[in-house]
C-alpha positions in Angstrom: 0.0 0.0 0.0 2.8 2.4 0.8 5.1 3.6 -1.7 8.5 2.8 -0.6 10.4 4.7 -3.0 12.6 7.4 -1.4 16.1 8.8 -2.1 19.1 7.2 0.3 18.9 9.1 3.1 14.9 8.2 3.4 13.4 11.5 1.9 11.6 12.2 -1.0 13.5 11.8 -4.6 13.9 15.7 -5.8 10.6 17.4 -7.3 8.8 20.6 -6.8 10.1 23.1 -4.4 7.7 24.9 -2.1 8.0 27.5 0.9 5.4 26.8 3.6 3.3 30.3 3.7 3.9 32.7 6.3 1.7 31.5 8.2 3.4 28.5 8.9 7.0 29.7 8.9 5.9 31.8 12.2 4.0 29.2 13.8 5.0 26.2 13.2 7.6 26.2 15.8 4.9 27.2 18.5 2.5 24.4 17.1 5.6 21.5 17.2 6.5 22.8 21.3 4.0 24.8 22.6 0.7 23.7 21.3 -0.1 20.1 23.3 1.2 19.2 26.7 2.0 15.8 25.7 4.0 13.9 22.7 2.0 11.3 22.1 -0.9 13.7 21.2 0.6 13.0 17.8 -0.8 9.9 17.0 -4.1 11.3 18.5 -4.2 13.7 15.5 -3.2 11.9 12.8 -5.3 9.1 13.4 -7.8 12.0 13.4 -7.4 12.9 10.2 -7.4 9.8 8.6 -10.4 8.8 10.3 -11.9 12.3 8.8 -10.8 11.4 5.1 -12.5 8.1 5.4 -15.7 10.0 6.7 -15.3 12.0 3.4 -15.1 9.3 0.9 -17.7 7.9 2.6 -20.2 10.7 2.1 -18.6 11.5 -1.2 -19.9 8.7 -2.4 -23.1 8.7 -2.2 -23.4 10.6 -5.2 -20.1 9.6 -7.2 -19.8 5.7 -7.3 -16.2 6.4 -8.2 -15.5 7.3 -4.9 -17.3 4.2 -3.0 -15.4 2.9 -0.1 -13.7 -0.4 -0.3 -15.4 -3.1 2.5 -12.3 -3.3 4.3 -11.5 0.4 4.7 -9.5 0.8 8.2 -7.1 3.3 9.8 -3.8 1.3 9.7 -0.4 1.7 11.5 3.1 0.2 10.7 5.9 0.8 12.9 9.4 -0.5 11.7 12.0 0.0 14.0 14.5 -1.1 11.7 13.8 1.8 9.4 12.7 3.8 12.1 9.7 4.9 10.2 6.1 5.2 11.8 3.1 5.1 8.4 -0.7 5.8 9.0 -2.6 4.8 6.3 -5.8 5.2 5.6 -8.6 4.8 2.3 -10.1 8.1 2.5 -10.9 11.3 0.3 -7.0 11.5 -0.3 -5.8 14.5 -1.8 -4.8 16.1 -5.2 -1.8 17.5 -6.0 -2.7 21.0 -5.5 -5.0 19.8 -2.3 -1.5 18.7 -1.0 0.3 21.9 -1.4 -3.0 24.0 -0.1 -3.5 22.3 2.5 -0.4 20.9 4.3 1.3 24.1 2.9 -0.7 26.5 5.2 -1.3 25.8 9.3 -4.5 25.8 10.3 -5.6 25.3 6.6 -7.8 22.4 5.9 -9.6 20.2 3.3 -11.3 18.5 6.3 -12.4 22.2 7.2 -13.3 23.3 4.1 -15.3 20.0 3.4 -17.3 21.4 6.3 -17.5 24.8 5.6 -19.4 23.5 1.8 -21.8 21.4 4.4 -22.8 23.7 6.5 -24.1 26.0 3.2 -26.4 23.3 2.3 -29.8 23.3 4.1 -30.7 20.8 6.5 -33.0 19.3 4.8 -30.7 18.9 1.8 -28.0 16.7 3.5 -28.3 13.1 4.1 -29.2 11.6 7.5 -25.8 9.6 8.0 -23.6 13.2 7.2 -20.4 12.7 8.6 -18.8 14.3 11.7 -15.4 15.2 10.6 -13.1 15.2 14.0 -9.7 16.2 12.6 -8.4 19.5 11.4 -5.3 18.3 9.0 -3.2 22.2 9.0 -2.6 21.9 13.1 -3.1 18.6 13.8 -1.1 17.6 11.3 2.0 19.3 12.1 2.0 17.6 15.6 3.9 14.8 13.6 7.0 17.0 13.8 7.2 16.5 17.9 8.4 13.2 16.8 9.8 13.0 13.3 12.6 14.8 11.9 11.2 14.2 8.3 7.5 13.4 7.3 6.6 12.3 3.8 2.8 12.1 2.9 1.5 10.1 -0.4 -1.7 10.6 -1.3 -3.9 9.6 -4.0 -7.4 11.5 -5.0 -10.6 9.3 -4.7 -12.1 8.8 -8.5 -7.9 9.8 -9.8 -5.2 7.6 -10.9 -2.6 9.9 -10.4 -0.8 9.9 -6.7 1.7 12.6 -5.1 4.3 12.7 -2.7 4.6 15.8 -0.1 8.0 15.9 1.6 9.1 18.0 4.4 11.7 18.5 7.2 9.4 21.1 8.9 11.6 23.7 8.9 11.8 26.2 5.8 9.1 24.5 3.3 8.4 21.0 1.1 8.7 19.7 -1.8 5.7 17.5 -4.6 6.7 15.1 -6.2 4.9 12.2 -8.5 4.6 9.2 -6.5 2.6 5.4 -7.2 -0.3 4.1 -4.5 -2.2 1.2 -5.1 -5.6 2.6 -4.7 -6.9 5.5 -3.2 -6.1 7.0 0.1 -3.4 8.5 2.1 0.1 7.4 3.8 1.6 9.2 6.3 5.4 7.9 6.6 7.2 9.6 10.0 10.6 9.2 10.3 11.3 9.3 13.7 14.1 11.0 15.9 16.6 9.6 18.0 14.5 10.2 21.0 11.1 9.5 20.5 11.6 5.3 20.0 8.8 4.4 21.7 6.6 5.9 19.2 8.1 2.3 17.4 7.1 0.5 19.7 3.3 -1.6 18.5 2.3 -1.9 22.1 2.8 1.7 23.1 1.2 2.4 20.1 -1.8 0.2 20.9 -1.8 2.0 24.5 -1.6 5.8 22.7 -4.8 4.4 20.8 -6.9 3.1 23.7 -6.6 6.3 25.7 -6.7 8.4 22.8 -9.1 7.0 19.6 -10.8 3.8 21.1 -13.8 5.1 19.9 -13.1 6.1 16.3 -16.3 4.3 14.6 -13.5 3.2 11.7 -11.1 -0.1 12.6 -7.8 1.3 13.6 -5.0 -1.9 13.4 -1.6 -1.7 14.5 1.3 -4.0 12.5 2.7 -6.5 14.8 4.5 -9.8 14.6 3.2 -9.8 10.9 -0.6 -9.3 11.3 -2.7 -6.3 11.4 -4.4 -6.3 15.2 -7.5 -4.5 16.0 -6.5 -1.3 18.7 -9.9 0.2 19.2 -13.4 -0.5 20.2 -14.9 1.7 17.4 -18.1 1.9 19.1 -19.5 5.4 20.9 -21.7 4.0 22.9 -22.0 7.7 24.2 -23.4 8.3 20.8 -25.9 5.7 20.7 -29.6 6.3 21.5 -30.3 4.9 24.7 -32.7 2.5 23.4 -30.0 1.0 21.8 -28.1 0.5 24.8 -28.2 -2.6 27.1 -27.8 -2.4 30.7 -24.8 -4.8 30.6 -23.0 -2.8 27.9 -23.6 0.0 30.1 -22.1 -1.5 33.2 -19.1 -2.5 31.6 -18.3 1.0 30.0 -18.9 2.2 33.6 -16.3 0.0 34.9 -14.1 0.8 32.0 -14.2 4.5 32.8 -14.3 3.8 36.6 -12.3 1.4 37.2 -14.3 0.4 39.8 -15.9 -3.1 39.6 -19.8 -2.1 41.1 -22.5 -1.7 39.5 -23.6 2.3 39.0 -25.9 4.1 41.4 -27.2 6.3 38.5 -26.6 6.4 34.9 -27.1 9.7 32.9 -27.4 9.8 29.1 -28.6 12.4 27.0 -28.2 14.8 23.9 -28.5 18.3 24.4 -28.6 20.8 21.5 -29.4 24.6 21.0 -26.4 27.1 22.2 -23.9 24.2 22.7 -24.1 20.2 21.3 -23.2 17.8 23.7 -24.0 14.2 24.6 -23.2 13.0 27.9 -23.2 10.2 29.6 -22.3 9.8 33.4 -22.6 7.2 36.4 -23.1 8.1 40.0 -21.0 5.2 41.4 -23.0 2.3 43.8 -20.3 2.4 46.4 -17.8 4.8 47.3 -14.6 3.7 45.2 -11.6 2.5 48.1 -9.7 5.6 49.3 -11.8 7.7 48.0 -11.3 10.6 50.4 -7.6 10.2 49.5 -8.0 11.4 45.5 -8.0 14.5 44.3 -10.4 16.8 44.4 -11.1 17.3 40.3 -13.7 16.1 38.4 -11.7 13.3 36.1 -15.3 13.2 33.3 -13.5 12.6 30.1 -14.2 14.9 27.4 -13.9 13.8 23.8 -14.4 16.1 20.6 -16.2 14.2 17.9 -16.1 11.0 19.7 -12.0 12.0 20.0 -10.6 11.7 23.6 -8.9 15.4 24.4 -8.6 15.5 28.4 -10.2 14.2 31.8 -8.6 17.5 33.5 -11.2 19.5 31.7 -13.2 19.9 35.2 -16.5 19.1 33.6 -18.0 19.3 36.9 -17.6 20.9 40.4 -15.3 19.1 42.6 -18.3 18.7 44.9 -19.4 16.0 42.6 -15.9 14.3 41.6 -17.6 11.0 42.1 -19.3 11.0 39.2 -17.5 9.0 36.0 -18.3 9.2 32.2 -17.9 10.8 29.2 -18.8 14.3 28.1 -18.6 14.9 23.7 -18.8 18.3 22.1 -18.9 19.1 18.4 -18.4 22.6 19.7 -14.6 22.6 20.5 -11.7 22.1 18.0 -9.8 18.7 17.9 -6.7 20.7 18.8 -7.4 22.7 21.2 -5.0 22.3 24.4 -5.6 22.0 28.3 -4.6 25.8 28.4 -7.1 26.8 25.6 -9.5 24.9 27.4 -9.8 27.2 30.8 -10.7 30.0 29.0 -13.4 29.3 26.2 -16.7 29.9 27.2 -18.0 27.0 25.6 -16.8 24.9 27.9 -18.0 27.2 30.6 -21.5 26.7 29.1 -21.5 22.8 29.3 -20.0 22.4 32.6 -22.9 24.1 33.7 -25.7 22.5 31.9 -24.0 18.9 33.2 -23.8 20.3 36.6 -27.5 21.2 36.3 -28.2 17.9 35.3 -26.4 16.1 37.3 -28.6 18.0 40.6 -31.7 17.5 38.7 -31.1 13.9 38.9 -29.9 14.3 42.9 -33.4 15.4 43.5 -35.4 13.0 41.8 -33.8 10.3 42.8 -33.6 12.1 46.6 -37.6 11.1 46.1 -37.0 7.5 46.9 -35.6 7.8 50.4 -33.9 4.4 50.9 -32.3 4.2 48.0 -31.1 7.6 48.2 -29.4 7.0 51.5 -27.7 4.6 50.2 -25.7 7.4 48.0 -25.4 9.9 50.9 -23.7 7.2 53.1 -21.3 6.9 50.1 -21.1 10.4 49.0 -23.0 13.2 50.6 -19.5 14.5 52.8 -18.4 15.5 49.3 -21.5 16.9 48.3 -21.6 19.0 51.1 -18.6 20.5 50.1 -20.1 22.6 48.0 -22.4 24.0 50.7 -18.8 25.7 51.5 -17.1 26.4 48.7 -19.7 27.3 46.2 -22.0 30.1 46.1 -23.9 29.5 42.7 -25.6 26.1 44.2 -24.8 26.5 48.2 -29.2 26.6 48.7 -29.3 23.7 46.2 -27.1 21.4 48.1 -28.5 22.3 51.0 -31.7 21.3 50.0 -30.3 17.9 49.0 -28.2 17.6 52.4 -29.2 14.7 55.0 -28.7 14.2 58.4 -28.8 12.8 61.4 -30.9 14.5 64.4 -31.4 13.7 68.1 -35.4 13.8 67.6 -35.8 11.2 64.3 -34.1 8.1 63.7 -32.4 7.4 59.9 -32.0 10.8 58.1 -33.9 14.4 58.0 -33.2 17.7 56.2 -33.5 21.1 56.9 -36.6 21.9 55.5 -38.0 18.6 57.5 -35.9 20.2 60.9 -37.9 23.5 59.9 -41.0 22.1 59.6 -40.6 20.2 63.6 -39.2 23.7 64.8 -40.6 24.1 68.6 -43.1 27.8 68.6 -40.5 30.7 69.5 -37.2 28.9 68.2 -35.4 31.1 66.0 -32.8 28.7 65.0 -31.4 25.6 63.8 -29.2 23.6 66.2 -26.3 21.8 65.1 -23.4 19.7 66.9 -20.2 18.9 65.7 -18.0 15.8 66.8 -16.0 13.3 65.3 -17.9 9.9 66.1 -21.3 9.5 65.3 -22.1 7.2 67.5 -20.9 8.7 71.0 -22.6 12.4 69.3 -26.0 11.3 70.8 -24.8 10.6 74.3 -22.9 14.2 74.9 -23.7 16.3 77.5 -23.8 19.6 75.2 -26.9 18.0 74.1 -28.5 17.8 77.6 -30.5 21.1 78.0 -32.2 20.9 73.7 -33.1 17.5 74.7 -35.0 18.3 78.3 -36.8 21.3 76.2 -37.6 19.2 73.1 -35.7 21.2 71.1 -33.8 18.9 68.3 -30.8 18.9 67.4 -28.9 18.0 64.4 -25.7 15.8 64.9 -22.6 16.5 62.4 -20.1 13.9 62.5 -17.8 14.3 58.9 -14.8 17.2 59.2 -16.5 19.6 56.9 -19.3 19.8 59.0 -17.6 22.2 61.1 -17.2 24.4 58.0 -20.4 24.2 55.8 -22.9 26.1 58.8 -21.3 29.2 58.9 -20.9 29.5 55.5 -24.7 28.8 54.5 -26.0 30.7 57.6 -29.3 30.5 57.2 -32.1 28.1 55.8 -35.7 29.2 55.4 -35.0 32.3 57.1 -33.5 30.4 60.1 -30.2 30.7 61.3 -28.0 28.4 61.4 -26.4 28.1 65.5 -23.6 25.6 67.2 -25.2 24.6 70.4 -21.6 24.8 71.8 -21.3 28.4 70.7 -21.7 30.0 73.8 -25.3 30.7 76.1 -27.7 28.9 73.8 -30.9 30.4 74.0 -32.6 28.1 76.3 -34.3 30.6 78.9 -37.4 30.7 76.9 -38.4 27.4 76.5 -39.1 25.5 79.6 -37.9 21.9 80.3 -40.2 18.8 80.0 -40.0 18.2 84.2 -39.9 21.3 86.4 -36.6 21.3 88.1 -36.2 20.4 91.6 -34.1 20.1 94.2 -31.4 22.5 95.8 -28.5 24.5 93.6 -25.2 25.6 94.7 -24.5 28.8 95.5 -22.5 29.9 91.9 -21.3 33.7 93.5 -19.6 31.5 96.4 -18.0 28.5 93.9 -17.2 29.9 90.6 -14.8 32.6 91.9 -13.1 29.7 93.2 -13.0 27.7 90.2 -11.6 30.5 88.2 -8.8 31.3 90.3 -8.0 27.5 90.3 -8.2 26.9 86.8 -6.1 30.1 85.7 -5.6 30.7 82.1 -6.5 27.3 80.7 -10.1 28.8 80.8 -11.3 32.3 79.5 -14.5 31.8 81.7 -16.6 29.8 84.6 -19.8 30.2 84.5 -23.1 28.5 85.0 -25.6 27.0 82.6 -28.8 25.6 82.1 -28.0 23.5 79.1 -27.0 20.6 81.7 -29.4 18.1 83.3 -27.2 15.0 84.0 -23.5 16.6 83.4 -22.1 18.4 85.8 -19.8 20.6 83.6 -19.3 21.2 79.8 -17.1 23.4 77.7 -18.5 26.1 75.0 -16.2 28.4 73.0 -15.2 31.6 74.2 -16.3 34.7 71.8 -17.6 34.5 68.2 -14.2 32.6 67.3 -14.4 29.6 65.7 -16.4 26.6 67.5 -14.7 23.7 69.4 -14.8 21.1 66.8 -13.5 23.1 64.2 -10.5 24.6 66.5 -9.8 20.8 67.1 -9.8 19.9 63.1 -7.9 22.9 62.6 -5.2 21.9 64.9 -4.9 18.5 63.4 -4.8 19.6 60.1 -1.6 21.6 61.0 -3.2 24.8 60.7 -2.0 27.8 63.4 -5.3 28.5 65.9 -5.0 31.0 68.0 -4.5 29.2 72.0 -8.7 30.8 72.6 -9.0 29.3 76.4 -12.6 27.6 76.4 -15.4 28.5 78.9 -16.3 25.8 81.5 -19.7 26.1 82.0 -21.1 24.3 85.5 -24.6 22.5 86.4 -25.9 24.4 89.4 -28.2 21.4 89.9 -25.3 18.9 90.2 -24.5 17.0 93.8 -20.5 17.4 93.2 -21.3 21.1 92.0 -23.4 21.6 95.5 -20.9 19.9 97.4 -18.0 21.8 95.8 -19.8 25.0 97.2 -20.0 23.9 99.9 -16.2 23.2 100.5 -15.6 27.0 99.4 -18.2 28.1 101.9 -16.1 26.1 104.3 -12.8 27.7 103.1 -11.7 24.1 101.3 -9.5 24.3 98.6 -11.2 22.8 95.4 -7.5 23.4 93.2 -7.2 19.7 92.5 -11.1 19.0 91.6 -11.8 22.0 89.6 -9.2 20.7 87.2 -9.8 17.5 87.2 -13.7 18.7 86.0 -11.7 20.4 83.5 -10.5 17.3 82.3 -13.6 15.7 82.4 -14.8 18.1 80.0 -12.5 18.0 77.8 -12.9 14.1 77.7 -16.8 14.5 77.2 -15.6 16.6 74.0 -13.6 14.0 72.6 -10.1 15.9 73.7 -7.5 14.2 75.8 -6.3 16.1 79.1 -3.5 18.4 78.5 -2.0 16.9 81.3 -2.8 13.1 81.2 -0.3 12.2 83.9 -1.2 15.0 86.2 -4.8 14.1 85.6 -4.3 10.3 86.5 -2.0 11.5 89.8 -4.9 14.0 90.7 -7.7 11.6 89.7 -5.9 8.5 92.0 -5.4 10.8 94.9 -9.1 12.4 95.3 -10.6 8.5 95.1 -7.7 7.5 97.9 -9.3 10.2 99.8 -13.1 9.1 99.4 -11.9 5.5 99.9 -10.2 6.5 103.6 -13.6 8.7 104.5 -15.8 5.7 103.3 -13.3 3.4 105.9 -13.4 5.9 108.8 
């Protein structure tokens, strides 16, 4: 198929001398070392293009039976590491002699284009139902070859002509036409590659370039090797395919393909959306979270091809709120060519991130309809989602509104607008705690006071819990409050029992406590948020809450050293009794900081002292035990 005839040191025998246009002279440099982030992008576009001519012949001839494809038409590549020489073939369109010099002799120049160009001239109605989608830009694309070769020659022979040409060029000043033999109709492009780019001769590398690249060209691409053409794509876009067309099974494995994950998919979204931007999705919401999931990064990795061509999966298609979701996004709206750098700033791809974002959420909520099934996902996936309560403004009340948690009043999981709707007459706020085990959050004593009132409380157990509230503030008009913040605003509401029973007297014992405790607190003072607990911490101020001072600090953030407020149960029999010791001119040094301790260890902290907590601890129960004896 390829002609083989070429001077001795591998070029092209002498013909035609041509200077590549300005246009090329300037640029071609940039396009060869600037244009793609990486070498292999090549192959990519060259197999492109020859996938594109095919297209052409195809739809060339359905009106000129000259030009009728040959049954076995494929993209073919031949490495030969003895010649160090790299051909794609292909039984396209090919080109004329004159095509050759228009269109490899100007960048950014295309027949490819201009094929388009006539098509979109012709009305709708006027073109044939299978026109083709023509993926490669041969001007641009083309010139990629030069990242790897030091010399390209391209013979080519016009569908419907007997005559074939040879275009020849180092890629530097311009290229030469010569006359040249192919057996039938097509193209060869014949690399000659440099010293440093052998892997490009390598079949498997090759075959791997293909699969990430082109797997889903609908033409068979085969690579040369061991003697035998071997398929190297799948050639199907399944994408691209109605969805009636599409089993469940071939469905599943294209989500594990994409995945890598080996589940079953939670979700599967597959559409076609036209107007302002052309796009066809489709995207799986995962049936389990994928291991180490909390470990990855934090961008969306949805794949996004051009024309069924694979360009990037560090296009952040979505928000990195929703990074769990895998699949495949396909524009006809972006170039072949365009680059990662190109990419951030076109609008077009501003446009469908947020139409797939939309529809992504529209699928959230009417699949948050089915309750079970749908906490199912938030076990998996809502501590990501609630990411975006933080970080992003545009859907913060949308999230929100999709949210789930767990509460001290219901069992499974509520929302806000449920918590809103339960809201006890006067309260002006939603109550939240933060902690890092869920299953010890229902048992602490900050929780005490809400639950004697019947005021409920959510319980926040994932690290961006402590984050989220603030930022969203309010929902429904209600704000959102840390019942460790401070005096909660408990006065109002009266407790389910009446309380009973004597209280100590605070003016005589918290002095006492304060001077005892020193600096390690900012405050003692009493509370009514206690029933069975005889003392509790709160934050001091409007700084940041306990919890998140604690994540902070484990992070390895700097936190200001903000002293915490021990608050004390009036209604407690130690609390009484330590009154009474001050009222008796006892010393309560060793006991108020062991309560300290106490409180921090009802929080979930350690004691700042552990070993002066155990020796203070040991000595006030040797003390009980000799009373008790006497």
């Amino acid at each position: 198929m390829v002609d083989q005839v070429t001077g001795q040191d591998g070029a092209a025998p002498a013909g035609e001398e041509h200077a590549f246009s300005a246009e090329v002279g300037r640029l071609l440099d940039l396009v060869v070392h600037a244009l793609y982030s990486e070498r292999e992008i090549f192959l990519r576009e060259l197999v492109a293009n020859a996938a594109d001519a095919t297209d052409r012949r195809r739809f060339e001839a359905l009106t000129d039976a000259a030009r009728t494809l040959p049954e076995d038409a494929k993209v073919r590549i031949d490495p030969d590491k003895d010649a160090r020489r790299l051909t794609i073939s292909d039984d396209g369109a090919g080109m004329s002699k004159d095509e050759l010099a228009r269109n490899l002799g100007t960048i950014a120049r295309s027949g490819t284009r201009a094929f388009g160009q006539e098509l979109e001239k012709q009305k709708p109605e006027d073109l044939p139902k299978d026109r083709p989608s023509l993926i490669g830009q041969f001007g641009v694309g083309f010139y990629a070859a030069f990242m790897v070769a030091d010399h390209v020659d391209v013979v080519s022979r016009r569908a419907g002509s007997d005559e074939a040409w040879r275009w020849s060029s180092d890629g530097k000043g311009g290229f030469t036409l010569s006359p040249a033999t192919r057996e039938r109709p097509g193209t060869d492009i014949i690399l000659h590659i440099k010293e440093d780019a052998d892997e490009f001769l390598d079949a498997w590398r090759l075959e791997a370039i293909v699969r990430k690249w082109a797997d889903h060209i609908v033409w068979p691409i085969t690579i040369r090797r061991d003697g035998e053409d071997a398929p190297a794509n799948v050639g199907t876009a399944l994408w691209r395919k109605p969805r009636s067309e599409v089993t469940e099974d071939q469905l599943n494995d294209f989500y594990r393909h994409v995945s890598h994950n080996f589940d079953t998919p939670w979700a599967t979204l597959h559409w076609h959306a036209e107007g302002t931007i052309d796009f066809t999705a489709l995207l799986f919401i995962p049936g389990s979270r994928p291991f180490e999931f909390g470990e990855q990064v934090r961008d969306s990795r949805v794949r996004l091809h051009v024309r069924r061509m694979f360009i990037t999966d560090d296009a952040a298609l979505l928000p990195s709120w929703l990074r769990f979701v895998q699949g495949v996004v396909d524009t006809e709206d972006l170039p072949l060519n365009v680059s990662r750098e190109m990419l951030q700033a076109t609008p077009v791809l501003a446009r469908i991130r947020k139409a797939v974002t939309n529809r992504v959420l529209n699928e959230l909520r009417t699949r948050a309809k089915d309750a079970e099934s749908y906490a199912g996902f938030w076990e998996n996936f809502g501590p990501v989602l609630k990411e975006g309560v933080w970080d992003d403004a545009e859907y913060r009340t949308d999230l929100a509104g999709l949210a789930r948690f767990r509460s001290s009043a219901v069992e499974g999981w509520t929302t806000l607008a449920e918590y809103v709707s339960r809201l006890k007459d006067g309260q002006e706020a939603i109550y939240y705690l933060t902690g890092d085990n869920p299953d010890t959050l229902p048992a602490s004593p900050q929780l005490e006071g809400f639950r004697a009132r019947g005021i409920e409380v959510l319980l926040l157990s994932d690290p961006v819990d402590s984050f989220w509230p603030e930022r969203l503030g309010t929902f429904e008009g209600k704000a959102l409050r840390s019942v460790s913040q401070g005096h909660a605003d408990l006065e109002k509401f009266a407790t389910a029992e009446e309380e009973t029973g004597p209280r100590a007297d605070l003016d005589v014992l918290l002095p006492a406590l304060k001077t005892a405790l020193g600096e390690a607190v900012s405050d003692v003072r009493g509370t009514n948020r206690l029933v069975g607990s005889a003392v509790v911490l709160s934050a001091a101020g409007q700084g940041p809450d306990l919890q998140l001072q604690r994540l902070l600090r484990r992070s390895g953030q700097a936190v200001p050293d903000l002293a915490p407020v021990l608050e004390v149960n009036a209604t407690h029999p130690l609390v009484r009794d330590l009154a009474e010791r001050v009222a008796r001119g006892e010393s309560v040094s060793d006991i108020a900081l062991i309560l300290l301790d106490i409180a921090r260890i009802q929080d979930g902290e350690s004691p700042k002292d552990p070993a002066g907590f155990a020796s203070r601890l040991t000595a006030t129960l040797t003390r009980a035990a000799d009373v008790a004896a006497s």
